[in-house]
N, C-alpha and C positions, 0 to 999 in steps of 0.2 A: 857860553854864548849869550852876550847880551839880547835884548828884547828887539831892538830894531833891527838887531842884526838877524834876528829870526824870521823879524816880519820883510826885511827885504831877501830872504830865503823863498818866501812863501811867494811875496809878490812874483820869483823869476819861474819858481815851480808853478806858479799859476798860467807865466804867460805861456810855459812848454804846454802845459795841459787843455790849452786855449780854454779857462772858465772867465770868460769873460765879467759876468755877477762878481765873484769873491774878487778878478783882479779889479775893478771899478773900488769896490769897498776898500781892498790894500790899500790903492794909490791914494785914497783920499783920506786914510789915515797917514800918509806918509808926507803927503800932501801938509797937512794939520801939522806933523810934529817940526821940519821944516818950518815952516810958518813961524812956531814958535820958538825955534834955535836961533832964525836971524832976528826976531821982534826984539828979542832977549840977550842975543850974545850968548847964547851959550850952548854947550851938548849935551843932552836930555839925557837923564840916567833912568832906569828901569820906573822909578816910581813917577817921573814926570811924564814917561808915557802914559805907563796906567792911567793916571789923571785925565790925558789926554782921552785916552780909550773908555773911560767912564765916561767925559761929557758927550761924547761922541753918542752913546747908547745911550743916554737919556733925551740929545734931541732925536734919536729917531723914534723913541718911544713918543715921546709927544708926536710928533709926526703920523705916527700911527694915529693917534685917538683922533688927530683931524681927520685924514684921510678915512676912519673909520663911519666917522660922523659926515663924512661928502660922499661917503658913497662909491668911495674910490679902490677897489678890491687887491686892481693889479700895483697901485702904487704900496699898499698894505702886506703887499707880498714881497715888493722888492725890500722895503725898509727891512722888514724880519729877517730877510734873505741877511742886510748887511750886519744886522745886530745878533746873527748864528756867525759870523765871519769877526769881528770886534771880537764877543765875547770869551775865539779860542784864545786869546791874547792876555786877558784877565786872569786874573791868581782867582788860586780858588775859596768859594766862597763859604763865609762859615757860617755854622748850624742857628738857630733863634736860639739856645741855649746854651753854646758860646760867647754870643755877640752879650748874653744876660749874667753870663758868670764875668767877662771883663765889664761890664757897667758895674757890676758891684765892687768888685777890685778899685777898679778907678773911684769911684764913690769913697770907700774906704781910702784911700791912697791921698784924694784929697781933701780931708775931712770936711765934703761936699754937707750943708747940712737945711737948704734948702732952694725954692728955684731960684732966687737971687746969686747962687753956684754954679747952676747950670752953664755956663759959658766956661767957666775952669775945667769943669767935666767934659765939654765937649771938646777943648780945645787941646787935652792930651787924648783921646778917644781918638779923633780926628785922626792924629799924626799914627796912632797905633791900627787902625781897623782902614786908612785908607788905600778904597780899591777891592776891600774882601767885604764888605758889607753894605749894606742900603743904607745910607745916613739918617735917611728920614726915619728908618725903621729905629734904629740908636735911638735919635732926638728922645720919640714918643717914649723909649723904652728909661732915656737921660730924666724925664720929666714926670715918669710914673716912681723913679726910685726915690726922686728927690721930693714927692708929694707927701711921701709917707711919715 
């Protein structure tokens, strides 16, 4: 079963179950991949949802730290509410000691041999780790291997 086809599973089991919350969050992830099938001309394969469902939980994470800093509790709850609803969608994520065993692989692989590489490094990293890991956490970890 492909990914959208799960998530419009979810979305019909939501409306039987009336959760209103999680179906809000659905639709506006379905909302989002639509959007970007007809931008594009085309139908989204499991990794371009992912995609989708990563930017999706990073602006509500921003979203949070505003609303955190306005003072705004119940909006800070619904956001978390929809990035526990995103997240069950996401592959799973791997350890800080995998994401450190494939930098060195890849380091190795492309006889990366200072930061002036870094973008060759990151640009097979990318295609391998996207969706199961924090990017920004790579970059830091891209930029400590190639210091050395």
């Amino acid at each position: 079963m492909s990914l959208k086809d799960r998530i419009n599973d979810d979305m019909k089991a939501a409306m039987r179950a009336r959760e209103s919350g999680r179906l809000g969050a659905i639709r506006l992830l379905l909302s989002a991949i639509k959007q970007r099938e007809v931008d594009e001309r085309v139908t989204l394969e499991d990794t371009g949802i992912t995609a989708i469902i990563d930017k999706m939980i990073k602006q509500r994470k921003d979203s949070i730290s505003q609303f955190e800093a306005a003072g705004r509790t119940d909006l800070v709850e619904q956001e978390s509410a929809e990035i526990a609803v995103l997240a069950a969608y996401m592959p799973a994520q791997l350890s800080s000691a995998e994401i450190a065993e494939q930098v060195q692989a890849v380091v190795a692989e492309t006889g990366a041999a200072g930061p002036q590489d870094m973008g060759k490094v990151m640009g097979v990293l990318k295609s391998k780790l996207a969706g199961r890991a924090d990017m920004t956490a790579v970059s830091a970890l891209v930029k400590a291997a190639l210091a050395k």
